[in-house]
N, C-alpha and C positions, 0 to 999 in steps of 0.2 A: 611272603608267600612260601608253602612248602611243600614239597611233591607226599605224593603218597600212594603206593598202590591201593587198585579199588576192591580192597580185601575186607567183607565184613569183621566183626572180632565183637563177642556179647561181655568182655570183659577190659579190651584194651585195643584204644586207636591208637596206632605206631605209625610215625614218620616213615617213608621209604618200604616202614615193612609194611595147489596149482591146478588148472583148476583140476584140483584133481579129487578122488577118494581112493584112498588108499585100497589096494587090492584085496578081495578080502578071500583070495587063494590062499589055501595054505600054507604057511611059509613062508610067503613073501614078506618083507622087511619095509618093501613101500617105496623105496629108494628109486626104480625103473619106473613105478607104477603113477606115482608124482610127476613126472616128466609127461607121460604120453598121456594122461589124463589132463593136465595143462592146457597138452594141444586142444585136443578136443574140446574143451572147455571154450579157448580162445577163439574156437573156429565159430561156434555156436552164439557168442556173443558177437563176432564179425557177420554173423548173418540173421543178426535179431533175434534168435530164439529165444527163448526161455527152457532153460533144462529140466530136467523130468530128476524129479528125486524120488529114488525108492518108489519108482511104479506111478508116482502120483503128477496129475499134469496141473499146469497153471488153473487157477481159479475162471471158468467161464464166464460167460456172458449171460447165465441162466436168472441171476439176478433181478431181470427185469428193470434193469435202472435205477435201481434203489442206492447203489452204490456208485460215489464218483470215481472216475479212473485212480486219483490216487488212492483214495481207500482200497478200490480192486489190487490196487500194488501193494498197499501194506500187507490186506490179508493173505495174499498169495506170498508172499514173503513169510511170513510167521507161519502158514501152512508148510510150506517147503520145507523149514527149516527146524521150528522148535520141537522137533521131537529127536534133535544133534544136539540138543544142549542138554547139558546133567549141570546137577544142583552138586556140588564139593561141602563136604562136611568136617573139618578137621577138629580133634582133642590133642591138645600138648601141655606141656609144665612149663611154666614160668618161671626163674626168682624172683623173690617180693620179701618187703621186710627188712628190719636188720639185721637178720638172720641169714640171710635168702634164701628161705624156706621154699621151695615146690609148691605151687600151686595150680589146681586146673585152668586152661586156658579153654576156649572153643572159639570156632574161626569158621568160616564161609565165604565160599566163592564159586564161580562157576568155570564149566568144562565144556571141550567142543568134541564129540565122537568122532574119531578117524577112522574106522575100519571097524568090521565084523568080530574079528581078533576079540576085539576088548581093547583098544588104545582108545586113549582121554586125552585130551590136550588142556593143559593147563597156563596161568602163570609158576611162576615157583614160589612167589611168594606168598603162594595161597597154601601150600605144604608144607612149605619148609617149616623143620622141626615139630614137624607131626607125628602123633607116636600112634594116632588111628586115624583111619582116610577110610572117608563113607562117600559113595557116590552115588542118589539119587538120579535114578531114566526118568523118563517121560511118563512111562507109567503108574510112577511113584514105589518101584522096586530099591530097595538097596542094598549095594553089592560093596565088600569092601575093595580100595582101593588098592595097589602095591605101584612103589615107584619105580617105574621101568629105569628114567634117565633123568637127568635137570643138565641146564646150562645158565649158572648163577650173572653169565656176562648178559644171557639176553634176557634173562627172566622167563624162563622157558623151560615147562618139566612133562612129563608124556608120563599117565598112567593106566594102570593094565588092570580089565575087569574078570571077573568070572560070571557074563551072564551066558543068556543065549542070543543065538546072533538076530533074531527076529524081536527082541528088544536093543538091539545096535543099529540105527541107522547114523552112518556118516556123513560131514556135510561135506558140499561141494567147493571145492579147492576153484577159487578164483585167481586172478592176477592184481599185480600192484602196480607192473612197468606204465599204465597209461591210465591213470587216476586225476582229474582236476578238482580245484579247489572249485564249491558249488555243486556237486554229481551228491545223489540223497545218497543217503545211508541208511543203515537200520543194526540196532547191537537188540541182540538176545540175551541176556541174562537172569540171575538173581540176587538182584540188590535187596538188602535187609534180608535174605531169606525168602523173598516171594517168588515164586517160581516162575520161572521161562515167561519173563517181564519185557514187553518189546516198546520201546523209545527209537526216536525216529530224529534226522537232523540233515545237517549237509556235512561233506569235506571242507572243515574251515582253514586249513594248512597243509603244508607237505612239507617233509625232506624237513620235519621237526630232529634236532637232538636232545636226547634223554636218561642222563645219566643211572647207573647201577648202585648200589650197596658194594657191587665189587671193584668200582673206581672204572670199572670204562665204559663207553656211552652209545648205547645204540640207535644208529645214524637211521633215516628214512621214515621216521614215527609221521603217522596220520595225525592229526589233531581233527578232533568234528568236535560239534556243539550240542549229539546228542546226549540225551542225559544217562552218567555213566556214574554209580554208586556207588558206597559198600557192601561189596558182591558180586560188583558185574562183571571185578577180575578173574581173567580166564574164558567169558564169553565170545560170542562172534562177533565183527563189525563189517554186516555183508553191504551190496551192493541191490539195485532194482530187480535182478535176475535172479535174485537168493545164494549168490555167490558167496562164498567168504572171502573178505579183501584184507582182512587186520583181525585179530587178537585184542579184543579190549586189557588194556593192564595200567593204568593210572591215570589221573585226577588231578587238576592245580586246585588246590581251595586252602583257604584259610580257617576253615567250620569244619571239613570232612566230608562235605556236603556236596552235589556238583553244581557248580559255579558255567559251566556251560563249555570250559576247558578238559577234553578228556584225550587221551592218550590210545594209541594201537600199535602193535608191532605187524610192519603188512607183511603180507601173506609172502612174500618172494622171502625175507631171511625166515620166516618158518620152515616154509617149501627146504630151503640150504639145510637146517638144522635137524628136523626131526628125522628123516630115515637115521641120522645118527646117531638119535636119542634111541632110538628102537633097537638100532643093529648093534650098537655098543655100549648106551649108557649116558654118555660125552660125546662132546665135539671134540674133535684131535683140531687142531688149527694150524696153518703154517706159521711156519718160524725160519725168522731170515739170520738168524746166530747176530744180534748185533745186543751187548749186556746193560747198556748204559748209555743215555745220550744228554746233552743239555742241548736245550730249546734256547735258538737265540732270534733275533727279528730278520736272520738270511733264512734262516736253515734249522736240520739239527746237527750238533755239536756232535759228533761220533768220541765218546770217551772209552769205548772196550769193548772190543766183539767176542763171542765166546770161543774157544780154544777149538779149533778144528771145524768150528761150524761154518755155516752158506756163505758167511759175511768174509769170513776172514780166506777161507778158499778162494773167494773172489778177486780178493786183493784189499779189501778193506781194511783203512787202518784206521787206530784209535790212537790213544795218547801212548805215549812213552816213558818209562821209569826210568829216568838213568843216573848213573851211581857215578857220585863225583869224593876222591880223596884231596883232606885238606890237610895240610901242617898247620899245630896249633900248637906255640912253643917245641917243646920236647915230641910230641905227638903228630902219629899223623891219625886222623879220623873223616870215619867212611860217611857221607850224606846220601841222600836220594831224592832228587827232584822229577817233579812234573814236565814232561817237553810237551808243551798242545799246539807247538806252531806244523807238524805235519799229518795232523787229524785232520780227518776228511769231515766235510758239511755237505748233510744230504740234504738236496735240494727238490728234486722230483722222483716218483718214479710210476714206472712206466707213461711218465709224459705229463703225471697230473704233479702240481707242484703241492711242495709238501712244508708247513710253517709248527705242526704242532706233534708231537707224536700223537694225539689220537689221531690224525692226517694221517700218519707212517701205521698206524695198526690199520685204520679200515683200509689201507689200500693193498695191503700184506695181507688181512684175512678174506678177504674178498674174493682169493685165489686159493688153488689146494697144495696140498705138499708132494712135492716132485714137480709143481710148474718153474720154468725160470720164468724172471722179472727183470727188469732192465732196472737197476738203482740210479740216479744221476747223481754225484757229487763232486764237489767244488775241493780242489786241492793244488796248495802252494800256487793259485792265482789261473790253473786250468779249471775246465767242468771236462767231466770223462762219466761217461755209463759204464756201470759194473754191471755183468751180467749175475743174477745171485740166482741161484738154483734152492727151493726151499727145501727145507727139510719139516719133519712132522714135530709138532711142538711136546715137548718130553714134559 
């Protein structure tokens, strides 16, 4: 079995390759607006409503019964929502050949509207190494794209349009903290190219892990059994209320095909990451100064903290170089050995125990830079908590 994001490509399938809406005041970055848009969201869902997107209210009851309740939910669902998704168009160059000659490539995937702005929410690996970015509205307008930000660790890139804002509606920022396995779903996209395509399923997991291209893996992935394509990376994966709860972006299959395994980034690490992609580009991430560690079945092996950093102001220690003279005949000559009996093994920290470093990142990025963190580690036969003050990751 092979992962793969659900990125169409008409030349080449590659491996791998709150409730809020962002403010659409001037100038705002989104960052406060995420937050307080959340609440409201949450509040609205604690008292059954259903939210009003852009002026328009839930699907009535004028129907005459022609429709059963849940169809009345799909369609109010697809109404709320599909005119927040944009169709992503990408052209890039290849190598190919023995040569490795440049050749056109073209790619397809889809987008979720955040704001009046012109911000797009995407995967990244529906961009990446795109040298033109066409985004397709509701309308069937298209405007080129420019990449605001990306964050290659979560698969996460945010693009900026030049339309007008009354072709910008954005969707509605749901929650992910209280999600169960069985609650329906619904993902928006365009697989193959066919536009704002709605597939329907339940929450068939949680609290999945899902490795990157950049080697670290990010924790809390949805898994649902809707059907999620080539193309529907970048889409929504909302909720009965027309929320957004996840980020569609990959696919288990053996074919390319979906097998009924699909993949979401929920909406709470979006929520963390994009005012960042907006405001800056990246994500800055804490960093505990700690350079090297081995993973053993206690702990991790602290083998080198960085020079001046959180770790080592703390009191952390790592292994030891030290320099022993021998006589050898007529000679005397200088060695250097390893001491690792006074290296510290990190055991927990802040209370949750910790056996792997991806354990030690998610629980380090999870916070910002200037929080302290309690480290707990195991030395010369004590456990002692270090208090480690973070610093911003350089």
């Amino acid at each position: 079995m092979w992962w793969s994001g659900a990125k169409a490509s008409r030349h080449l399938w590659s491996a791998g390759r709150g409730t809020a809406r962002v403010c659409s005041r001037r100038g705002c970055s989104g960052r406060g607006c995420l937050a307080v848009a959340a609440m409201l969201a949450m509040a609205a869902a604690a008292s059954g409503q259903q939210p009003v997107v852009d002026g328009r209210q839930p699907l009535d009851d004028s129907s005459g019964g022609r429709f059963t309740p849940e169809e009345r939910t799909n369609i109010a669902v697809y109404e709320a929502v599909n005119r927040s998704v944009a169709n992503i168009n990408t052209k890039a160059t290849v190598a190919s050949g023995l040569f490795l000659l440049e050749v056109p490539s073209e790619g397809a995937g889809s987008g979720i509207v955040l704001d009046r702005l012109g911000h797009v929410l995407t995967n990244y690996h529906v961009v990446e190494g795109a040298k033109e970015i066409q985004v397709l509205l509701f309308d069937g307008s298209s405007h080129t794209g420019k990449l605001v930000g990306f964050d290659p660790a979560t698969d996460v890139a945010v693009l900026k349009v030049d339309a007008p804002a009354a072709l910008l509606v954005p969707a509605v920022f749901g929650s992910s903290n209280n999600l169960h396995v069985g609650q329906r779903v619904f993902a928006i996209g365009n697989p193959f190219g066919l536009e704002r395509t709605l597939t329907t399923g339940i929450i068939s997991s949680l609290n999945r892990s899902l490795p990157t291209r950049s080697g670290r893996t990010i924790k809390s992935i949805i898994q649902t059994d809707a059907a999620i394509n080539p193309g529907n990376s970048g889409g929504p994966l909302l909720d009965s209320g027309s929320r957004l709860i996840g980020m569609n972006t990959a696919i288990a299959s053996r074919t390319g095909q979906s097998s009924g395994v699909g993949f979401a980034i929920p909406v709470g690490t979006l929520a963390r990451i994009v005012p960042q992609l907006i405001q800056r580009g990246k994500v800055i991430r804490p960093d505990a100064g700690i350079a090297r560690v081995y993973q053993t079945d206690k702990g991790l092996l602290v083998a080198a903290v960085a020079p001046e950093g959180p770790a080592e102001r703390a009191g952390m220690r790592g292994f030891k170089v030290v320099r022993e003279r021998r006589r050898q005949g007529p000679f005397v000559a200088e060695f250097e050995r390893v001491d690792r009996s006074g290296a510290d093994l990190i055991v927990a920290v802040a209370g949750e125990t910790v056996r792997t470093a991806d354990d030690f990142l998610s629980a380090i990025e999870s916070r910002n830079p200037g929080d302290q963190v309690l480290i707990a580690v195991e030395r010369e036969g004590h456990r002692l908590e270090l208090p480690v003050v973070l610093d911003a990751e350089k």
